[in-house]
C-alpha positions as CSV (number, residue, x, y, z in Angstrom):
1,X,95.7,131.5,215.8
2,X,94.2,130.0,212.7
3,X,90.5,131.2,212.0
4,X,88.0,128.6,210.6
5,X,84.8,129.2,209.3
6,X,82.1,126.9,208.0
7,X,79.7,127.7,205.9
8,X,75.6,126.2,206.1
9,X,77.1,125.4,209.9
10,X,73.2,124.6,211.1
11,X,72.5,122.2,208.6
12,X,73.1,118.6,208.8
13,X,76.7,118.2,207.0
14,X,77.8,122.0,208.7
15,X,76.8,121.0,212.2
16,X,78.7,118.3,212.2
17,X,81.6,119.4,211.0
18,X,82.1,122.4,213.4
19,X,81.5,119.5,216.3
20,X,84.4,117.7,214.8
21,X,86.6,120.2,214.7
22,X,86.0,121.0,218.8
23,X,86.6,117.5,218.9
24,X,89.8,117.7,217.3
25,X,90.8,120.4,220.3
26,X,90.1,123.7,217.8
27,X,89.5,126.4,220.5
28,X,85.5,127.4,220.2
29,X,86.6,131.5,219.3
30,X,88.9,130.2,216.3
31,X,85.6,128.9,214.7
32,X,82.8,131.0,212.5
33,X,79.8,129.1,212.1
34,X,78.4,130.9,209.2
35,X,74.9,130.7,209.1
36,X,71.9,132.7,207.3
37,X,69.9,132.8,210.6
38,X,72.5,133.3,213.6
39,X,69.7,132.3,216.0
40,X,69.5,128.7,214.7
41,X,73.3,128.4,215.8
42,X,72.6,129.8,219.3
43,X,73.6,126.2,220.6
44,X,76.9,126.6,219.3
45,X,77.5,130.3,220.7
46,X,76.8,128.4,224.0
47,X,79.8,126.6,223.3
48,X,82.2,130.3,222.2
49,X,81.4,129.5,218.3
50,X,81.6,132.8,216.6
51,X,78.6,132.6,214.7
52,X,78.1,135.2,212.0
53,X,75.1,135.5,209.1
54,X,75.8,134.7,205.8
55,X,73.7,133.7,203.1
56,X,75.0,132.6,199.8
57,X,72.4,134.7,198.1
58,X,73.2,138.2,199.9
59,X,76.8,138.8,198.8
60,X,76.7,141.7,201.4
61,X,76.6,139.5,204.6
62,X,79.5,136.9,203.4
63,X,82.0,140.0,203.2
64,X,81.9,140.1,207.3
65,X,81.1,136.7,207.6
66,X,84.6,135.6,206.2
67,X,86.7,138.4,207.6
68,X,90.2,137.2,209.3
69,X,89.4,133.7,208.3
70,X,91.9,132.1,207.3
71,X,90.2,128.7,206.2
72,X,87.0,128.1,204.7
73,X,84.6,125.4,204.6
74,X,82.3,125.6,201.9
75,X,78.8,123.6,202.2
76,X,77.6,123.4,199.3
77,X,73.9,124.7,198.9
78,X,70.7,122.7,198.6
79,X,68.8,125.0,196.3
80,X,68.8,123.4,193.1
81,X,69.6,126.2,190.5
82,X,70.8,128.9,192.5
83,X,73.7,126.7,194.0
84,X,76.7,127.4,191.4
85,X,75.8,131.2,191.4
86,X,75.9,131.3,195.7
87,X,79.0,129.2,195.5
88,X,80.5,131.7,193.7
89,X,79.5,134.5,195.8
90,X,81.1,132.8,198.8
91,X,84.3,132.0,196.6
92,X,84.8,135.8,195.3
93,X,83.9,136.7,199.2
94,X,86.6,134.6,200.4
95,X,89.3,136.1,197.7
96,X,88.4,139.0,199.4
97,X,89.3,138.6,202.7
98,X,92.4,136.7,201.9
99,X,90.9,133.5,203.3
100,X,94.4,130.5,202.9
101,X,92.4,127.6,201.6
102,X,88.8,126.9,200.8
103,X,87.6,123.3,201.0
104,X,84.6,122.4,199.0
105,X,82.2,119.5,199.3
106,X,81.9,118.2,195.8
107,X,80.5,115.1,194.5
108,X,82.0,111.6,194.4
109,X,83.6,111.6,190.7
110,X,83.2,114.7,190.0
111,X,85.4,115.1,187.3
112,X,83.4,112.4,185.0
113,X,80.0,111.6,186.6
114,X,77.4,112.9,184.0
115,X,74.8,112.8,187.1
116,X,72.7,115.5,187.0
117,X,73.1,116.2,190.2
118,X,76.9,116.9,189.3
119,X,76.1,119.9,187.2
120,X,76.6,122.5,190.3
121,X,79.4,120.7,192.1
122,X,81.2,120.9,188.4
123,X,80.9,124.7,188.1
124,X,81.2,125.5,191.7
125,X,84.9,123.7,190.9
126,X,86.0,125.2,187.9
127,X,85.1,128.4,189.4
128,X,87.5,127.9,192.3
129,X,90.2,127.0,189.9
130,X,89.5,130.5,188.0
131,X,89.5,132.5,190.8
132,X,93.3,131.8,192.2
133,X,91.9,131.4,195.9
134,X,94.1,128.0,197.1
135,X,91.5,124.7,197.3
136,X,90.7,121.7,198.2
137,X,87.8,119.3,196.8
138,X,86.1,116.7,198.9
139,X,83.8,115.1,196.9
140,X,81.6,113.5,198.9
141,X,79.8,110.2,198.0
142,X,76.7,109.2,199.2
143,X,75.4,109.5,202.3
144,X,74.0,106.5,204.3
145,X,71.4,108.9,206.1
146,X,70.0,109.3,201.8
147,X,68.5,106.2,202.8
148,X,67.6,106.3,206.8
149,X,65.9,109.8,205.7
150,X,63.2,107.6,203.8
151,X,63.4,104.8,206.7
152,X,59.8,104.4,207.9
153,X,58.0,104.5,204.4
154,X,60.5,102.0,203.4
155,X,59.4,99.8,207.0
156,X,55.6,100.6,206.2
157,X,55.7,99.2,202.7
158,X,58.5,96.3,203.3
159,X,59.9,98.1,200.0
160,X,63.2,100.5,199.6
161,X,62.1,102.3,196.2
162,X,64.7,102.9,193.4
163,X,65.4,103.6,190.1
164,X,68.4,101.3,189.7
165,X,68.1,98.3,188.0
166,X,69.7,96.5,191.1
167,X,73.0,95.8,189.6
168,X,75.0,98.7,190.0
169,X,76.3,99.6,193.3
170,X,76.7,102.3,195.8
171,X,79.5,102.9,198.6
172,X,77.8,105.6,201.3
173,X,79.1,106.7,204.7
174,X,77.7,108.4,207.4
175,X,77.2,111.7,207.1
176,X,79.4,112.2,210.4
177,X,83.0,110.4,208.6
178,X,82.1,112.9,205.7
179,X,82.3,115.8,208.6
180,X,85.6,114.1,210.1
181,X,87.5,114.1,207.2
182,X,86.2,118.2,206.0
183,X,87.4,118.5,209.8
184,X,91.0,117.0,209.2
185,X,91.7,118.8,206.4
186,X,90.7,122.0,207.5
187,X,93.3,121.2,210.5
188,X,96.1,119.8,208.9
189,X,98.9,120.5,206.3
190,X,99.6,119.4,202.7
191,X,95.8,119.7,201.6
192,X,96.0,122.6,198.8
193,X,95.4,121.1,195.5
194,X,93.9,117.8,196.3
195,X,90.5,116.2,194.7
196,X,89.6,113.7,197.8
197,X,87.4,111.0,196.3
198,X,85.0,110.0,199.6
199,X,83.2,107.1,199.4
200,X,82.3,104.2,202.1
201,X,84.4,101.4,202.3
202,X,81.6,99.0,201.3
203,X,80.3,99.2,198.2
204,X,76.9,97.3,197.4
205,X,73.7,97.1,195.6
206,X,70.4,98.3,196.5
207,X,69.0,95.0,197.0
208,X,71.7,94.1,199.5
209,X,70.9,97.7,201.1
210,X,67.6,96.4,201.2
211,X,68.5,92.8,202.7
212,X,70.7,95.3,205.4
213,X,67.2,97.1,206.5
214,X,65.6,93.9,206.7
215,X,68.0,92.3,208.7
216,X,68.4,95.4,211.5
217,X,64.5,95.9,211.6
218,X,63.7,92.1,211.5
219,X,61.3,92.1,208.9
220,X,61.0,91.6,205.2
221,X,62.0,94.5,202.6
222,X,62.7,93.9,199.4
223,X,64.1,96.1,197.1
224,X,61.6,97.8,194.3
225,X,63.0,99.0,191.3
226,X,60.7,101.5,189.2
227,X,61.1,103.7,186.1
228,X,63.3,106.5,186.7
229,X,60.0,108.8,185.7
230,X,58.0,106.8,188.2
231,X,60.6,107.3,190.9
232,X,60.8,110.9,190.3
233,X,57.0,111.1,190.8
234,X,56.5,109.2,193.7
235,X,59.1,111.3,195.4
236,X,57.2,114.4,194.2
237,X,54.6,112.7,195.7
238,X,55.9,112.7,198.7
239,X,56.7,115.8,199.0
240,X,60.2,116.0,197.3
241,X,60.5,119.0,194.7
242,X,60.0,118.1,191.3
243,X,63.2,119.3,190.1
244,X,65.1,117.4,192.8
245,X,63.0,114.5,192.7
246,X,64.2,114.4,189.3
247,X,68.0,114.6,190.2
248,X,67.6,111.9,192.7
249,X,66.1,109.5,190.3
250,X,68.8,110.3,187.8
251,X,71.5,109.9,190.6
252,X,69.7,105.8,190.8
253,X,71.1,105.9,187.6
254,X,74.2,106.9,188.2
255,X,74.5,104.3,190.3
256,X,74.1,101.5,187.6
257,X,76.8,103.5,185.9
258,X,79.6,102.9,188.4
259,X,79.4,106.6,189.4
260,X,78.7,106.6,193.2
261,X,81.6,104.1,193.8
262,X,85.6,104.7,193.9
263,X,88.1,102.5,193.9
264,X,90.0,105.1,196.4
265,X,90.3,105.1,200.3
266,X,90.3,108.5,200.6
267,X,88.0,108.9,203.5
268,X,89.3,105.7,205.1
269,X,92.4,107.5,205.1
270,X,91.9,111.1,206.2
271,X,90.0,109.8,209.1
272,X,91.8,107.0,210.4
273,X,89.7,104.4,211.0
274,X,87.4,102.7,208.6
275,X,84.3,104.5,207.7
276,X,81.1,103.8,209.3
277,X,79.1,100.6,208.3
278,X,75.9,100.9,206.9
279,X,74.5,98.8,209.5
280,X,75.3,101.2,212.2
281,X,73.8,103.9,211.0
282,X,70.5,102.3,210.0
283,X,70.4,100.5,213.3
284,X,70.7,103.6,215.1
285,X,68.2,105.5,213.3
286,X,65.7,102.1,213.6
287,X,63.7,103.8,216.7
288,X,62.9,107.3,215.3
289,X,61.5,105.4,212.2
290,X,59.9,103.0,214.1
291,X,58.2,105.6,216.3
């Protein structure tokens, strides 16, 4: 029986993607959710999840974590700095126990984008192609919930902040059609070796983002476009680290730059159905913002 461990499995992307692998029929004791604090998964040992620490940080716990898996989801880190150094800690951990395939959420052009934000994703890649462990990429594009995250500030002040000019455009998914597809991959044949360019089927600009908020909450927002220094501080402001607030307003820019769109239907295909409108997802998250 085929052993499947995710990595990060109680934040938002991990979660998901060990709920759509039960959904997909994988019996609960074939999956590792590998987590650095075990009792945050307790949920999920409710359901017969093996759930085992690991912490990208702590070499010495992702040794047990990954033995007799035989496929590996790798989350990629949130902490800004340290993530290409714990993404290779999980990497040589995994060449270690013999783990089949490791699939890594990337970023959506990963190969080209000069993002900041790219910087990790970019060395966590070339050091899966150094270290002969079998891989697959899913770079992941934007997530519609980037924007619900911010929902009521954006409601309070009729304004969705950015530091695009308002031209380029941006394709985002849910974050759940991102977990489907790490979910089909990890179940399925034929993967080893692929680059899966993820990206919504919609592509738009951040004033029709905007004109898609207004529309769902029935009142006016208009989209604000600001220096991409004066974005970075009003997300500091807000409580955003400085150094990521400063990727996120560089990402803006990325975005007049083409580089948060694809002209693929990757995650169209992988999950069989088309990929969730944008409108779904903020409608749905409407009441919590609203609250």
């Amino acid at each position: 029986m085929t052993t499947i461990a995710v990595t990060g499995a109680t934040g938002h992307l991990g979660r998901l993607a060990v709920l759509a692998l039960l959904d997909r029929g994988v019996e609960p004791s074939s999956i590792v959710a590998a987590v650095r604090t075990p009792a945050s998964a307790q949920d999920l040992a409710d359901r017969g999840v093996q759930v085992r620490e690991a912490d990208y940080g702590r070499p010495e716990t992702l040794q047990a974590a990954l033995a007799g898996v035989d496929r590996l989801l790798l989350v990629s880190g949130n902490e800004v700095g340290r993530r290409a150094s714990g993404h290779r800690n999980v990497i040589d951990a995994a060449k270690t126990a013999g783990v089949s395939l490791v699939a890594y959420t990337s970023i959506l052009n990963a190969g080209d984008t000069t993002m900041k934000l790219a910087g990790e994703h970019q060395e966590t890649e070339e050091a899966l192609r150094a270290s002969g462990v079998p891989f697959v990429l899913l770079r992941n594009g934007w997530y519609t919930e980037n924007y619900t995250a911010a929902l009521a500030p954006t409601l309070e002040h009729g304004a969705l902040l950015g530091a695009s000019t308002g031209e380029g455009r941006v394709a985002p998914a849910a974050r759940q059609d991102y977990a489907e597809a790490a979910a089909v991959v990890l179940t399925g044949e034929g993967h080893e070796g692929q680059a899966y360019e993820l990206a919504g089927d919609r592509a738009l600009t951040l004033p029709e983002l905007a004109s898609v908020i207004a529309d769902a909450a029935g009142q006016p927002v208009a989209y604000a476009p600001m220096a991409a220094d004066e974005y970075a501080g009003v997300l500091a402001g807000a409580g955003v680290p400085a150094p990521m607030a400063e990727i996120l307003a560089d990402s803006d820019l990325g975005i007049d730059r083409g580089e948060l769109v694809t002209d693929r239907d990757d995650l169209r295909r992988l999950i069989g159905r088309p990929t969730t409108p944008v409108e779904e997802t903020i409608a749905a998250a409407l009441p919590a913002a609203a609250a």
